[in-house]
Structures are given as C-alpha cells and as structure tokens.
C-alpha positions in Angstrom: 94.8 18.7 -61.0 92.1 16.2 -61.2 88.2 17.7 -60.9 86.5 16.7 -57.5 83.2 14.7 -58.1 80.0 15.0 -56.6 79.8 11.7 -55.7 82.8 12.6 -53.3 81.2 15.0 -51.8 78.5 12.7 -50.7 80.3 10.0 -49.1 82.3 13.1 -46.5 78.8 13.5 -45.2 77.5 10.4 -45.5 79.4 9.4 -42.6 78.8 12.1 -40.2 74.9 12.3 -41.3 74.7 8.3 -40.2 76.1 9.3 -36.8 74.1 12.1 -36.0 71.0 10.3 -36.8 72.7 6.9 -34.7 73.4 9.2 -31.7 69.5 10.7 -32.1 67.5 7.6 -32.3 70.2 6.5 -29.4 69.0 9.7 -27.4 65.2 9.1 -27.9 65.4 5.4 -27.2 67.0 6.4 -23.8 64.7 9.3 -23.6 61.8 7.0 -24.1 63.3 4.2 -21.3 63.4 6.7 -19.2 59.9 7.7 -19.3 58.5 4.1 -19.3 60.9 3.3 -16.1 59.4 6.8 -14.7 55.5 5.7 -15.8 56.4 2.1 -14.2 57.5 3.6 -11.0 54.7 6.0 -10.7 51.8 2.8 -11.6 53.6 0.7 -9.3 53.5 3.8 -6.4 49.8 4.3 -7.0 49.2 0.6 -6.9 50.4 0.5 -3.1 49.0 3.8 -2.2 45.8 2.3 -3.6 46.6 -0.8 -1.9 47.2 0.9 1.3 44.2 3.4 1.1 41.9 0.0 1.1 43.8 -1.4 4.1 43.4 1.4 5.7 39.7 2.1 5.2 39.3 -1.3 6.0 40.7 -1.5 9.4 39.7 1.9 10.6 36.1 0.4 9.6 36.9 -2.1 11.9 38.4 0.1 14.3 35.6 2.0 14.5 32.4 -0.1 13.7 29.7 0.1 16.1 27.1 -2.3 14.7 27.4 -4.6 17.4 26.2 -2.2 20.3 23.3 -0.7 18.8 20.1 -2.3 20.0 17.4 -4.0 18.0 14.3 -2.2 18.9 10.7 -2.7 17.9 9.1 0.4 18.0 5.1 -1.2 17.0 2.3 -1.0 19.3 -1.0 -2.5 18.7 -3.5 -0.2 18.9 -7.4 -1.0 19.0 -9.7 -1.1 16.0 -12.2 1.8 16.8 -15.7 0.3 16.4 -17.0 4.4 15.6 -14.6 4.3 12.1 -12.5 7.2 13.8 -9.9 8.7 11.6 -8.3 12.4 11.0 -11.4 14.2 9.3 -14.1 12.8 12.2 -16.7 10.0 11.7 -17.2 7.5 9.0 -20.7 6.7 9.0 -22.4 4.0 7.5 -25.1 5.3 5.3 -27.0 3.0 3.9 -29.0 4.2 0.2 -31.8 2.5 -1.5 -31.0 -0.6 -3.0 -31.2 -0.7 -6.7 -31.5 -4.1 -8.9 -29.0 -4.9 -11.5 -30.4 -3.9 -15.1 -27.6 -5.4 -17.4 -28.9 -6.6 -20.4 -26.6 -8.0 -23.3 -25.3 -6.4 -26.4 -26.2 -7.9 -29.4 -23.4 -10.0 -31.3 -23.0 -7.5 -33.6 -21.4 -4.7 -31.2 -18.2 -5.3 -29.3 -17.3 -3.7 -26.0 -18.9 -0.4 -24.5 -18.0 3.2 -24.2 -14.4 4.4 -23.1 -16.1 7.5 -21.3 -18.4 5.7 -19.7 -15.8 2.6 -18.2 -14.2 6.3 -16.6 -17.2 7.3 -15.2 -17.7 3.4 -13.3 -14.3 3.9 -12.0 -15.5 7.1 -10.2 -18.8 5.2 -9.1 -16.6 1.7 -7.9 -17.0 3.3 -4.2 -20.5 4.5 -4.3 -22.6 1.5 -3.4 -26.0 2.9 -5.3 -24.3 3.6 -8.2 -21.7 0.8 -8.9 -24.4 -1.1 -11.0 -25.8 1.1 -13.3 -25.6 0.3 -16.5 -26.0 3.2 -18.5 -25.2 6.8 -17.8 -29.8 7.9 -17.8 -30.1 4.4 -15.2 -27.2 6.4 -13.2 -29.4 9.9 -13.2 -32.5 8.4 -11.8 -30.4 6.9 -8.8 -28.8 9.5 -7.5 -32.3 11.3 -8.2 -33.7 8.7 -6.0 -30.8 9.0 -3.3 -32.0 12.7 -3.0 -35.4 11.9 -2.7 -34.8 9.4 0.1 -32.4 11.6 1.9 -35.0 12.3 4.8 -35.1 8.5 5.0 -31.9 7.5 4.7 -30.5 10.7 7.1 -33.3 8.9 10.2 -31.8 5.6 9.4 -28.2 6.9 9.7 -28.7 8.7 13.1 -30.4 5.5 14.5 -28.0 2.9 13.7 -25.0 5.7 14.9 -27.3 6.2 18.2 -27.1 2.5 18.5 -23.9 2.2 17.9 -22.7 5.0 20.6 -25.2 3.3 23.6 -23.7 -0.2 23.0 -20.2 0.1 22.1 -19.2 3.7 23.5 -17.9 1.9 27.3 -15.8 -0.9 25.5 -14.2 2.1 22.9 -13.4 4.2 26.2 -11.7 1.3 27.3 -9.9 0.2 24.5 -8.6 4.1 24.3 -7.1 3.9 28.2 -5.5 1.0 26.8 -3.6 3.1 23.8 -3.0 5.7 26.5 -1.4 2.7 28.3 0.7 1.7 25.1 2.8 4.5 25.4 4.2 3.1 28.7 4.9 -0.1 27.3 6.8 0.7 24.6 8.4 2.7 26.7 9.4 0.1 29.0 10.4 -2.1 26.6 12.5 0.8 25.2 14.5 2.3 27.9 16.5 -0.5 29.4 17.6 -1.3 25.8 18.7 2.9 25.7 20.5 2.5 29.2 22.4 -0.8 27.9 23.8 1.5 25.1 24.7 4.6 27.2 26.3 2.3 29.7 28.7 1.3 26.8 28.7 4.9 25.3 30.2 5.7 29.1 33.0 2.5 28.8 34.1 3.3 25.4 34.6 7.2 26.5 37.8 6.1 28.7 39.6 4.0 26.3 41.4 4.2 23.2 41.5 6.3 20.5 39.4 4.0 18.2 37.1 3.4 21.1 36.4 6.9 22.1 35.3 7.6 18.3 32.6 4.5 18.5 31.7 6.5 21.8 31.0 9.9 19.6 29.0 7.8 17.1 27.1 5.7 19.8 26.2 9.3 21.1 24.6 10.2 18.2 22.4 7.4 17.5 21.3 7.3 21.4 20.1 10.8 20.8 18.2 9.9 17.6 16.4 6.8 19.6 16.1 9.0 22.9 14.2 11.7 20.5 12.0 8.7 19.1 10.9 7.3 22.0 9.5 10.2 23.3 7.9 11.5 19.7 6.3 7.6 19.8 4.7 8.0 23.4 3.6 11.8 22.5 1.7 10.6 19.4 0.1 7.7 21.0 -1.1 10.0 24.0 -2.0 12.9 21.5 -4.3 10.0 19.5 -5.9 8.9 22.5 -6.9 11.7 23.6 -8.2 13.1 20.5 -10.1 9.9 20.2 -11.6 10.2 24.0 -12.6 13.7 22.8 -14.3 12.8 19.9 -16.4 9.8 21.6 -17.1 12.3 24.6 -18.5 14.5 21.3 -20.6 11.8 19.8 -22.5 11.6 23.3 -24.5 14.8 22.1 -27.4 14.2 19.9 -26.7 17.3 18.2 -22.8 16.2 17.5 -24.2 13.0 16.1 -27.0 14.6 14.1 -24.0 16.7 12.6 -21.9 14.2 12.0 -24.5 12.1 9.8 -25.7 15.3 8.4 -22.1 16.0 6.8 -21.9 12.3 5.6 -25.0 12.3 3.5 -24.2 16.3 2.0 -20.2 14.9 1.5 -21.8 11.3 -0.4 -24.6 13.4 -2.3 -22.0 16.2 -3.5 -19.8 13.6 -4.7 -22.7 11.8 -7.1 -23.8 15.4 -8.4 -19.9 15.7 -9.5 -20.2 12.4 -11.1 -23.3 13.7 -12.9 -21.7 16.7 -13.6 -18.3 15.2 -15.4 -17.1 15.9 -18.7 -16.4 12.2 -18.4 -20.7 11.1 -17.6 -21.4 13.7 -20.4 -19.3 12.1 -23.5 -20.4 8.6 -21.9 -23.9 9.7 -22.5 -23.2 10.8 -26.1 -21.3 7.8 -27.1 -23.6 5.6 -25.5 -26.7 6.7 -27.2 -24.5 6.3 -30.7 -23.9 2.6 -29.4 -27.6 2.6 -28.8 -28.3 3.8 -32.2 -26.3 1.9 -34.1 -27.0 -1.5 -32.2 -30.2 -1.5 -34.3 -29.1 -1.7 -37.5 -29.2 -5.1 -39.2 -27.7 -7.3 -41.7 -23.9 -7.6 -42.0 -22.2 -5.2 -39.7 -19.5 -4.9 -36.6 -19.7 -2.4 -34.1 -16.2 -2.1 -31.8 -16.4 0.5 -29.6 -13.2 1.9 -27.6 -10.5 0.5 -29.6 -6.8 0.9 -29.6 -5.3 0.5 -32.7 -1.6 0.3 -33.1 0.4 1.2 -36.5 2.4 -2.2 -38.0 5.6 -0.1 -38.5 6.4 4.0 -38.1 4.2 6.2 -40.7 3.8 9.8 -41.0 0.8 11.7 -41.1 0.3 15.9 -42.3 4.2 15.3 -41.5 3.9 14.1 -37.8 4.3 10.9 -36.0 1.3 8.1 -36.5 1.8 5.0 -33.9 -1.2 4.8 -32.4 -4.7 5.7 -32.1 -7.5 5.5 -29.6 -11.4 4.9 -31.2 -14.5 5.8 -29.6 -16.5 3.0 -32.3 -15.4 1.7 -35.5 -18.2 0.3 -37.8 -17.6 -2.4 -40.6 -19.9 -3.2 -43.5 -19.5 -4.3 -46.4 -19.3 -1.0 -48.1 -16.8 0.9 -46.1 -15.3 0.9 -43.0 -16.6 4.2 -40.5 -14.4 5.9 -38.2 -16.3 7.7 -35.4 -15.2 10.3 -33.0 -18.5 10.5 -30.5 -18.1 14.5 -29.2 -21.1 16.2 -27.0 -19.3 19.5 -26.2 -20.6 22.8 -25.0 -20.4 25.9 -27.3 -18.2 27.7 -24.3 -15.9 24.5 -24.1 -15.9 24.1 -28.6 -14.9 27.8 -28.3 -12.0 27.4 -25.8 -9.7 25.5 -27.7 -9.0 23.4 -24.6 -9.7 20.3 -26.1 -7.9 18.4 -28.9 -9.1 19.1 -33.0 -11.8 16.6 -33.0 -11.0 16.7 -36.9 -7.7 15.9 -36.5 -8.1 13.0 -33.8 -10.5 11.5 -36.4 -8.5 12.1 -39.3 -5.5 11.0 -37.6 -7.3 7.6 -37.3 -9.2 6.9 -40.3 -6.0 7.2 -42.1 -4.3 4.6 -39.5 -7.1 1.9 -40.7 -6.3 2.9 -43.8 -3.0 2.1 -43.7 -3.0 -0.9 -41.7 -5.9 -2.3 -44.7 -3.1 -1.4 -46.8 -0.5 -3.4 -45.9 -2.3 -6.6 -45.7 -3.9 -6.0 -49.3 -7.3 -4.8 -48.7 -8.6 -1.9 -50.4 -11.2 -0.2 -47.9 -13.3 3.2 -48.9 -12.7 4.2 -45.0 -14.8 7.5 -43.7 -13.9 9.5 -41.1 -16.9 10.7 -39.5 -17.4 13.6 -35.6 -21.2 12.7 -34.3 -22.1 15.5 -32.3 -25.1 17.1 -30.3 -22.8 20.1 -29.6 -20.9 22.0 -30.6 -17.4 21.8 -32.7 -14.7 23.5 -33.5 -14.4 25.1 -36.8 -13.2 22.6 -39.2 -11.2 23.5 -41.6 -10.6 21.9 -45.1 -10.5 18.5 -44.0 -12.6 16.0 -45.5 -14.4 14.8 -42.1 -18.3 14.2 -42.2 -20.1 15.8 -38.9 -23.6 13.8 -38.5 -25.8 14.2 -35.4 -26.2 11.3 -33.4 -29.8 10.3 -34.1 -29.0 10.3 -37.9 -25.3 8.1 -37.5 -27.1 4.8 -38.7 -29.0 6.3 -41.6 -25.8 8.1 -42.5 -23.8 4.7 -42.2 -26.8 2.5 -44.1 -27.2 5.6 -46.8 -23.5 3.7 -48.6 -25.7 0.7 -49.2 -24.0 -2.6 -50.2 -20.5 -3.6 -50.7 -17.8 -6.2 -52.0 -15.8 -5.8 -48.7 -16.0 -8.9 -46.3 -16.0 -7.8 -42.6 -14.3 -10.8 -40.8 -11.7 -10.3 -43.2 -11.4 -6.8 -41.7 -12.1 -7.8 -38.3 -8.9 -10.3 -38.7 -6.6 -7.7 -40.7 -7.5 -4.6 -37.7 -7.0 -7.6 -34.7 -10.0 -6.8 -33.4 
C-alpha cells in the first residue's frame, strides 16, 4: 500500500479552510452593511427630527411672538438744574481759597522728566483748585498752610455768596421743584393710555386661540413689569422733590447755612491734610529733593527720572522672571551708569515688611540696564544705589550702595571720569 503524503493532507483542508474563511468575510461584509444601512437610517431620522424641531420652534415663535403689541415708551423726564448744587449728601458750596501764582520754573537740559510719586500726588490735587499748581511737594505745604490760615476769611466769604444765592434764587428753585413734582403726572399721562392700549389687547387675545391666549399670558407679564415702573418712576420723582423742597426750606436758616459752609471748608481742609499726609507726598518729597540735588551737578551728565524700562527678550534674574522695570532716576556719565531707588520710609513702616525689598527692586533693575547695554555692545560699570533719609530694611548680602540724599551727587561725582559716551547710552536704553 502506498505511504500517504503530507502534502495530501493539506490540500483535504485546504478546501474547507478557503470556505470557512469565504463564508466569514461574507458574514462580516453583511454584518457591516447592515450597520452602515442602520447608521444611514438613524442620520437620515435625526436629520428630519432636527429638521422638524427648527420648523417647529420657528412657527410656534411665530405663533406666539408678541413684539408687535408692546408699546414704545419713553420713560425720561427733564428735571430742573438746581441753582443750590443739590445732590444726595446736602449742599455743594462754592468755596473760594486764596489764589496762588504759578511757580514753574524749567529743568535744566540735563534732567529729563520729574518724580513718579510726585505726578500721584497731582492727580490727587487735579480737583483742589489751590493746590493744582504747585510745583513741588514744600510749594504744596505752604498752601494748604495758607488755606488754614484764611479759613476765617474764606468761611465769611462762603456764607455770603450762599446767603446771596438763597435771597435771589430760592423762589425760582421753589418753582422749578413744583414743576418736578408736576413731572410725575406727565409721564404718567403719557404712560397710561399706551398701558390701557396693551391691556385692551391682553383682554382680545384672552378669548381666542390657543396661540393667542399664550401671547395673552406673556402680554400679562410685561404689563405688570411697566404697570410697577410707572409707579416706582412717579414715586422717585415726588420723593426727590420733596426732599429737595425740604432742604431749600433748611437753607432759609442762617444757622442751616452756616452749617452747611462750615462742613464744606472742614470736608476740603481734611482732604489737603490727607494729601499732606500720603505715603505718596512723602516719597515725592524725597525723590524730589534727589532731583534737586543732582540737577546741580555739571559737565557731561543725564538725569531721567521715572523711567520704565522694558527687557529686549525674556531674562532671568536670582532665578525669577526679569521683563520690566520701573526707575525712580537713572544717572549717566561717563564713568558708570547709577541706578537709584529714592526711599524716605519710617522706621515703623522699614520694620513692617509691608513694602517691597528696596534692595531687590534696585538690584532687579540695575541688572536690567545691564543687560540691555549688553546686547547692543556696550560695556557699562552700572551701580545700583537706595538714597534714603529713613529708614531700610536690613539688607542682606547684596551689593547695593545706601547714600543719603544730600551726599547722592558727591557719591555719583566721587567715580570721576570715564570712556563711556552718554548719548550713546541714552540711544541703546530708548530714553
């Protein structure tokens, strides 16, 4: 008998194996047209639903808009300028102080811009006439000095022009505030018939449709809302009125105008002592009388005061972030470029740690002009320097020079001459 080969038994399954595997991928195929017609089916389902969802919306919008019936309403009222400066605190009086001449006197070419504490402290002084043109924060001392001394003065003037002011104007003012008493009748007759219009159609739409009887519910609500306004309108222009006729009957009495001036003058005087008393006045006198120091010195020197100076790409500094930083004065000569941090703080403040490391913020800086020298080529001995009257932190290892402020220009002079060329500085620093 001849011996079966391998090869024979092969080709048996070879056969049956191609079958099964026909018949699979026949099974899958169909499995997998199934599922697409399915996924078809279900995209094409949620496409009309979506389709119809929009419809829908859109005509039960329609069905049930209610634009058209609400009124346009204009709910302004022109009410009188009170010729007494009324408003919710009482009286404004004018108060007239002693007139002061302007003192300004140019810089010299040599020092760019003023202090950054003392631009703050102008800000504050923008609405007190006396003060707005002072010019340096020992000019703005002797004003408000001189306001107090003139108080008496100043307080007699006050109550006269007010007294005046009362005896000729207080009939007209009476007047004009029967007139805002009368406003509140006018707006509400140009109100209401535009409120009956809507409930008259609030009242149709109730008996019809379905559609119609939901615009009703809707309409409802906004009448209430406008009802509720129109009465909240009149009440607050009857309340003002009368609290205006109340104060005016008030300012009759000498003693309610005496008052009155009285708490203007102690309000305006309070308000300079603040100013006086600012953390803001006293660094503005510190870094003023550095500006005042150093605008003395002579031959080849820049003095910038409050600059920003922004880093030419991201550096690191003591391993933090350097992008920016803000000067109090920058000096260039010739031999070095001077960094100055202008601090006048008290030994309870120093002590505190409220305020930010003076050494750091100067540090922080110094090595920013360093830097920015750097990257255009220029090779700059650049000093990092705190002038103080006060008091400071403790310093720590950093190399930071602390120089009082009447010795900053004979510390700054002391490095003598130099190779460096200031406008080239100037130019590299943008300043």
């Amino acid at each position: 008998m001849p011996r079966r080969r391998k090869n024979d038994d092969f080709e048996a399954l070879a056969l049956p194996l191609a079958a099964f595997i026909f018949l699979f991928g026949a099974a899958v195929l169909a499995f997998l047209r199934t599922i697409l017609l399915i996924g078809v089916i279900l995209a094409g389902a949620a496409v009309v639903v979506a389709i119809a969802i929009y419809v829908g919306r859109a005509l039960w919008r329609r069905q049930t808009d209610i634009e058209s019936f609400l009124p346009d309403i204009n709910w302004e009222v022109p009410l009188p300028a009170s010729r007494f400066r009324l408003h919710s605190g009482g009286f404004l009086v004018n108060v007239i102080y002693p007139s002061f001449p302007e003192s300004h006197s140019p810089a010299p070419p040599h020092v760019i811009g003023t202090s950054g504490a003392w631009k703050d402290v102008l800000v504050k002084t923008a609405m007190i006439a006396p003060l707005t043109s002072a010019s340096t924060p020992r000019e703005l001392k002797e004003r408000v000095a001189a306001c107090e001394l003139a108080s008496k003065d100043v307080f007699a003037q006050a109550f006269t022009r007010l007294s005046e002011s009362v005896r000729q104007n207080l009939d007209q003012h009476l007047r004009e505030i029967d007139q805002m008493a009368e406003s509140a009748d006018v707006l509400r007759q140009r109100v209401r018939p535009k409120l009956d219009e809507l409930e008259d159609s609030i009242a149709a739409l109730t008996e019809g449709n379905y559609f119609e009887r939901i615009k009703a519910r809707r309409l409802s609500q906004h009448f209430a809302e406008y009802h509720a306004m129109l009465l909240s309108r009149c009440a607050e222009i009857r309340a003002e009125a009368d609290q205006q006729r109340e104060r005016l009957n008030q300012l009759v009495k000498p003693a309610e105008r005496e008052r009155i001036v009285a708490k203007q003058l102690e309000d305006d005087l309070a308000m300079m002592k603040a100013i006086l008393d600012s953390n803001e006045l006293a660094g503005a006198a510190a870094e003023m009388e550095v500006i005042e120091e150093l605008s003395r010195m002579d031959g080849e020197v820049l003095i910038f005061n409050d600059v920003k100076l922004e880093a030419p790409e991201f550096i690191r500094f003591e391993g933090k972030p350097l992008m920016s930083a803000q000067i109090d004065t920058l000096v260039i000569t010739p031999a070095a470029v001077f960094v100055l941090e202008v601090k006048n703080w008290s030994r309870r403040f120093a002590k505190s740690g409220e305020g930010f490391d003076p050494f750091e913020q100067v540090s922080r800086a110094s090595y920013l002009v360093y830097r920015i020298l750097q990257e255009v080529g220029i090779v700059a001995k650049t000093k990092a320097v705190i002038v103080t009257n006060g008091h400071l932190p403790e310093k720590g290892d950093r190399i930071v020079a602390v120089v009082p402020v009447s010795r900053i220009k004979t510390y700054i002079q002391g490095f003598g001459s130099g190779y460096l060329n200031v406008d080239q500085i100037r130019a590299a620093l943008d300043l």
